[in-house]
C-alpha positions as CSV (number, residue, x, y, z in Angstrom):
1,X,74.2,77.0,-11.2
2,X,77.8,76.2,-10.1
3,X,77.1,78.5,-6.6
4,X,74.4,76.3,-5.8
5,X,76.4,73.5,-6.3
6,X,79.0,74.6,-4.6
7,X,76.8,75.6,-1.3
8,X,74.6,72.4,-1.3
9,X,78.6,70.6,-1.2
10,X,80.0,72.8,1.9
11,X,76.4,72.3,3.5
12,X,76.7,68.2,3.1
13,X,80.0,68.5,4.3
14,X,79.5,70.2,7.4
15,X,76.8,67.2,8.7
16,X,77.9,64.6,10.9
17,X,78.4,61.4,9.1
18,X,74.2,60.2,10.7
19,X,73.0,63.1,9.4
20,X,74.5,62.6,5.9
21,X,73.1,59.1,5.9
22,X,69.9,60.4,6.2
23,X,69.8,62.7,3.6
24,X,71.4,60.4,1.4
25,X,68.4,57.5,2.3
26,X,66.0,60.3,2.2
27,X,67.4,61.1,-1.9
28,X,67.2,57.3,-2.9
29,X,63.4,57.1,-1.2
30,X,62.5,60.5,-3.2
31,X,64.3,59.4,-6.2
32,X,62.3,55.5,-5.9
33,X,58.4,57.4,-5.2
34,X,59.2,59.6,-8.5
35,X,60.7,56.5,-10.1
36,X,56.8,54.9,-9.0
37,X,54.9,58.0,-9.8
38,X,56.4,58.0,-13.5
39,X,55.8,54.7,-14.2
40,X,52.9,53.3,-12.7
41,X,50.9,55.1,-15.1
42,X,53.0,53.7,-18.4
43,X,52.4,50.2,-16.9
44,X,48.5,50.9,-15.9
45,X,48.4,52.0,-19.7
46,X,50.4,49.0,-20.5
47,X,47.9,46.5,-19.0
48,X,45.0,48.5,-20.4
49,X,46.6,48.2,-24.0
50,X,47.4,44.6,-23.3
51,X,43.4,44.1,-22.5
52,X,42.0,45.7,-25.4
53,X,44.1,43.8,-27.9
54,X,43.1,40.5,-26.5
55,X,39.1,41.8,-26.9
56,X,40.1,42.7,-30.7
57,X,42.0,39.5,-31.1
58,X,39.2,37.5,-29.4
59,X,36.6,39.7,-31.8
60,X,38.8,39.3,-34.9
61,X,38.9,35.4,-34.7
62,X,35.5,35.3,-33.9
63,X,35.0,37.2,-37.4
64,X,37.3,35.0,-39.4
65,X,34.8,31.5,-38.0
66,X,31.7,33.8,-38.8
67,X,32.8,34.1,-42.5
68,X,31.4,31.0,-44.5
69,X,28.1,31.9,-42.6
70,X,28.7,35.5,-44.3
71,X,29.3,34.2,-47.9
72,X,25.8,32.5,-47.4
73,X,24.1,35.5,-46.7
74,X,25.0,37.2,-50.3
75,X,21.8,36.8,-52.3
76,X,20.7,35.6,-55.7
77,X,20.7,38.6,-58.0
78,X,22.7,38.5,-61.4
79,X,25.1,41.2,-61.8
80,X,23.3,43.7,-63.6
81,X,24.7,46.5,-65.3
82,X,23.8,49.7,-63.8
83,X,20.8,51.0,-66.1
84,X,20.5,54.9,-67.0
85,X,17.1,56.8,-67.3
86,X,14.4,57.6,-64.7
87,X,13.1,54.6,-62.1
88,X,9.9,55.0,-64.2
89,X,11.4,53.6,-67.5
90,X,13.4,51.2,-65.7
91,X,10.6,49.7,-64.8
92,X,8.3,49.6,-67.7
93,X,11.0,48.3,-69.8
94,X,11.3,45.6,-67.0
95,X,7.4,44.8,-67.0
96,X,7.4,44.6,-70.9
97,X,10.6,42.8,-70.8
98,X,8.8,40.1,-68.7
99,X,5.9,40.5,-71.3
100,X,3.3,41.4,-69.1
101,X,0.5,44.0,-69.9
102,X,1.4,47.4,-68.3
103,X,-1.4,49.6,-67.6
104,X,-0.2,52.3,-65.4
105,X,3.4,53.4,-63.6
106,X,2.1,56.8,-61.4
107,X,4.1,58.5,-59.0
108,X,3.3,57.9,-55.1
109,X,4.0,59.8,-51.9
110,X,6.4,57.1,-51.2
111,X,7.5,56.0,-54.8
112,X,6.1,54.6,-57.4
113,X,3.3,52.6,-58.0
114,X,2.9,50.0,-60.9
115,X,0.0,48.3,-62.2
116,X,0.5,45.2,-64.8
117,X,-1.9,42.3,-66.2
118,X,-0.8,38.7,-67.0
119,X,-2.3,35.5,-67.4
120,X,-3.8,33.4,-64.6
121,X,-1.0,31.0,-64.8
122,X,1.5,33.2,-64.2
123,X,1.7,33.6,-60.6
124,X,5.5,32.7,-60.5
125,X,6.0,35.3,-63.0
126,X,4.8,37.6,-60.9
127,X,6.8,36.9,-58.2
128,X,9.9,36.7,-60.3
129,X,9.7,40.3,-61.6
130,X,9.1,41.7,-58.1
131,X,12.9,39.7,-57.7
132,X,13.9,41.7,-60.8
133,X,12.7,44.7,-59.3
134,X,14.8,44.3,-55.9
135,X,17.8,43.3,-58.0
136,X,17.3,46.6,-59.8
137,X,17.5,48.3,-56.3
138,X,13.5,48.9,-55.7
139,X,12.4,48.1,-52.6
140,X,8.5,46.3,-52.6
141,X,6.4,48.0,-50.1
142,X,3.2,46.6,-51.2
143,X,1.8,43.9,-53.2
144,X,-2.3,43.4,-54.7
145,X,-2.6,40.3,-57.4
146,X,-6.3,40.4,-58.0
147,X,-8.2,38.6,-61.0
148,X,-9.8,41.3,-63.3
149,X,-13.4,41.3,-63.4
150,X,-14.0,41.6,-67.1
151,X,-11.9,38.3,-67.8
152,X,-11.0,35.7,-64.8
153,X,-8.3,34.2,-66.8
154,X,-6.6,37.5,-66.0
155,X,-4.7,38.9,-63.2
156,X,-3.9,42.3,-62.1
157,X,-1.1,43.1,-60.0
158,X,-0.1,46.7,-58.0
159,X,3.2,46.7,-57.0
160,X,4.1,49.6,-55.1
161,X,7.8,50.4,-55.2
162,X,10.4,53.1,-53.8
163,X,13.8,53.2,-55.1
164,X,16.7,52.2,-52.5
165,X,19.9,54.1,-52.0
């Protein structure tokens, strides 16, 4: 390493003094384009960086004015503790909890299907305990209140239900 070294020194020193200058301005413009080609890219990088974290600062307060409108969204179910036993007992125990007449829970391609009879007057009941159910993590697919035939003071609803995830 020395010897070359030593022979790029004798060959500087035999150039004429115009000849040395342009070697030397020749080094300083290499050494300036490397000096460019090394760290245009950091500061392209730089200015992409720079970008991106104003879109996530730009996102993030946008997030923090968009939370009361979150805490809105929650809904209205009671914490329930998380029942054990099959979806079927679940919900029996939750139709004759709400003292309705249960006449038949069968198992559906898509879930299960419940069929229940209550009084005329209690339409809002009915609604209610297809709120229980969704609380209890059923989703309602399908809903029939019908009065029964043998006694019009009666109605008969088929709820149709599939368990949610």
């Amino acid at each position: 390493m020395t010897e070359l070294l030593a022979s790029i020194a004798r060959y500087f020193d035999g150039l004429q003094a115009r000849e040395k200058l342009f070697v030397v301005a020749g080094a300083v413009a290499v050494a300036v384009v490397l000096s460019v080609k090394i760290l245009l890219p950091l500061w392209e990088t730089h200015d992409q960086l720079e970008v991106q974290k104003n879109s996530l600062e730009t996102d993030l307060s946008w997030l923090r004015e968009q939370r009361e409108a979150v805490v809105k969204l929650v809904n209205n179910c009671p914490l329930i503790r998380q029942q054990r036993g099959s979806d079927k007992s679940i919900l029996t125990q939750l139709v004759r909890r709400n003292q309705f007449q249960l006449e038949a829970v069968n198992a559906t391609a898509n879930g299960l299907s419940i069929s229940m009879t209550g009084d005329r007057g209690d339409k809002n009941r009915f609604l209610q305990i297809m709120h229980q159910m969704a609380c209890r993590g059923f989703a309602v697919n399908s809903v029939a209140i019908n009065p029964v035939e043998a006694n019009p003071a009666l109605l008969k609803a088929t709820v149709e239900v599939q368990p949610v995830d």
